[in-house]
N, C-alpha and C positions, 0 to 999 in steps of 0.2 A: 266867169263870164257875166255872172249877173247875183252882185252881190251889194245888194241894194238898203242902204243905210235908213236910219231916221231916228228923228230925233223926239223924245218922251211924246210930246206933244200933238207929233204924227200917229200915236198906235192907237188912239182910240175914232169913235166917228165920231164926224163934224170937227175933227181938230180940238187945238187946244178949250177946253170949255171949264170956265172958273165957277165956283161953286156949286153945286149939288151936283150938278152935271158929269164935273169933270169929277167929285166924290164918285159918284157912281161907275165911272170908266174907271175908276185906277180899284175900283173892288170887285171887279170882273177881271181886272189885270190879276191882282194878287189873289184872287180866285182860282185860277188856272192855274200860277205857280203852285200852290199848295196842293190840286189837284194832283201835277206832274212832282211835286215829292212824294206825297203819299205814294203813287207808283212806286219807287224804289222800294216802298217795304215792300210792299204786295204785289205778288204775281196777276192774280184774278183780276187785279184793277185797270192791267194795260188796255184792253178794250174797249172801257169805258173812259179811260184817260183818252186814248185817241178820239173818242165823240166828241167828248166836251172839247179838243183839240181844233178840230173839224169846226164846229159851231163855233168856237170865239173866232178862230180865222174865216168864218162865212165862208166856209167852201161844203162838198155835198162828202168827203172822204178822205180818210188818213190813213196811208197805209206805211207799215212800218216791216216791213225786210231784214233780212240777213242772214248773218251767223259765223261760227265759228271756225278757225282751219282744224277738219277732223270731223266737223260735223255737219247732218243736212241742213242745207241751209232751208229758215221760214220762212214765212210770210203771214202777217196780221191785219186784215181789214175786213174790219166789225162792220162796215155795212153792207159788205159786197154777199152775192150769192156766193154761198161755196161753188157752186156749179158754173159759176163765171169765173172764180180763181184757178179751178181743174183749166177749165177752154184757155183761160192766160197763159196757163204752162205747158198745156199742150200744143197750143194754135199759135201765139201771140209772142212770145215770149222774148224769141231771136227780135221780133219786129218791133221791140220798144225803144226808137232813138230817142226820145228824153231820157231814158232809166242809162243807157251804152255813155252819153254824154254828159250825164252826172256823175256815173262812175268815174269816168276820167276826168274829175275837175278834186282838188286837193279838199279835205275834209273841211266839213263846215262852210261851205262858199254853197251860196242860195242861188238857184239855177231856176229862170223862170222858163219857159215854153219858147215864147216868141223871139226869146235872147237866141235858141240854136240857133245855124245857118241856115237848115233844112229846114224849118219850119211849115215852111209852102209845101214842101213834100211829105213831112210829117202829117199834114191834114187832109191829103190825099191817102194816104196809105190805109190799106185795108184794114190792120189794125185799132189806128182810130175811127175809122167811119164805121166798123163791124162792131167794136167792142167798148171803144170808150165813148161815144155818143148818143147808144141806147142808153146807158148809164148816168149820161147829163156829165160825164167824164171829159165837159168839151175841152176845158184847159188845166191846166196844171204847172205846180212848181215843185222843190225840193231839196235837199242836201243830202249829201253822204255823212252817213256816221261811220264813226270807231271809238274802240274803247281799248284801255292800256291790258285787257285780256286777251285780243286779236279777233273777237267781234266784229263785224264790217257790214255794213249796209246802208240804207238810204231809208229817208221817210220821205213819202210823196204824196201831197194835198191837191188834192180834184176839185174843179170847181167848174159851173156849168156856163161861166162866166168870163172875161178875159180878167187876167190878176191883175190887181191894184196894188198900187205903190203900201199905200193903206196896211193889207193886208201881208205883204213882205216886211214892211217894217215890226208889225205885229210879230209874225212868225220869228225874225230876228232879236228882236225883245226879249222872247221865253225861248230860244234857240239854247243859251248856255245852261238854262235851269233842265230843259228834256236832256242835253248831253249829262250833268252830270248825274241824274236820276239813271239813266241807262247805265253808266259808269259802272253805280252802286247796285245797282241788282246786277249786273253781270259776275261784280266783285262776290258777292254774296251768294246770290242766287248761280252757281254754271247753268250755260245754257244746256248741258246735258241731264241738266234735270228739269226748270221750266224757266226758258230762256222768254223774253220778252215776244218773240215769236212764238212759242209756245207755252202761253197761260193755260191753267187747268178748265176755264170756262171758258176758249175760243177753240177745242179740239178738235171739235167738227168744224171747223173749220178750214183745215191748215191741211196739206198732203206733204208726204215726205218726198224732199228731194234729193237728186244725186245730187254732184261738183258743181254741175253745170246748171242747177238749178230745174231740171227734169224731174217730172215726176216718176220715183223708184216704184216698179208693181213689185206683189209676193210672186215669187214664179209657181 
């Protein structure tokens, strides 16, 4: 639906800018990349990979989802209250037609907000006016992932702002270096030991879910 290209020149601000300038956008570029390798070795790193993620795309949040067939599925987002991801999964959850309309668009295709059809009703719904706009959660974009282990989920970037061409382009830039970083800790790291959902320093974080993405109690 919205899979929105660009070209080198477009990912940094102010456009193409020659000398020092434009030095400095492409070592923030390749800054990030190395960022998001480093994530493949290290588990503990994914939460502060998703910050730095968050900050080069100017947006306020990166969260990164999923999991494996067999297992609970996660969810990782380093700036949200935990006490707000419980309410998402308890209250929210069914009610996210950006996350229902990503999942249905083929991997890798960048899904902006405004691109649904619903949109108008999207920013009606209790959902967003309850839980994503205290948050400054006013817009948002994303893509679905997968990985050749059967891994599956989405990373979705908040922003308090309406998304810019800018910023899409950005996120498609370093889009193939996060897939294949996720690839590699999945290959390496199973998620039934600390999947990218479940780093060893975002614990308190994360609750267990069923199938369905439910929060599982101890009985």
């Amino acid at each position: 639906m919205a899979h929105v290209g660009g070209h080198i020149e477009h990912l940094f601000d102010g456009g193409f800018a020659p000398g020092a300038r434009f030095g400095q956008a492409m070592g923030r570029f390749e800054d990030i990349l190395v960022t998001i390798q480093q994530a493949a070795e290290d588990d503990a790193s994914w939460p502060d990979m998703l910050m730095r993620i968050a900050d080069y795309l100017g947006s306020v949040e990166a969260t990164l989802g999923g999991g494996a067939p067999g297992s609970l599925p996660q969810m990782l987002s380093p700036r949200t209250n935990p006490a707000e991801i419980e309410r998402y999964f308890t209250t929210f959850h069914d009610r996210n037609m950006l996350m229902r309309d990503m999942m249905g668009q083929p991997p890798g295709t960048i899904i902006v907000d405004e691109s649904m059809p619903q949109f108008a009703e999207f920013q009606r719904d209790v959902f967003y006016n309850e839980w994503c706009v205290p948050q400054r959660y006013n817009r948002a974009f994303g893509v679905r992932l997968t990985t050749s282990t059967g891994w599956h989920g989405a990373l979705m970037i908040n922003a308090h702002h309406a998304i810019e061409a800018d910023q899409v382009a950005r996120f498609e830039a370093i889009l193939p270096t996060l897939t294949r970083a996720l690839e590699d800790q999945q290959a390496h790291r199973p998620v039934q030991r600390h999947g990218p959902g479940e780093p060893r320093c975002a614990r308190t974080r994360r609750t267990k879910r069923d199938a369905a993405g439910r929060p599982r109690h101890a009985p």
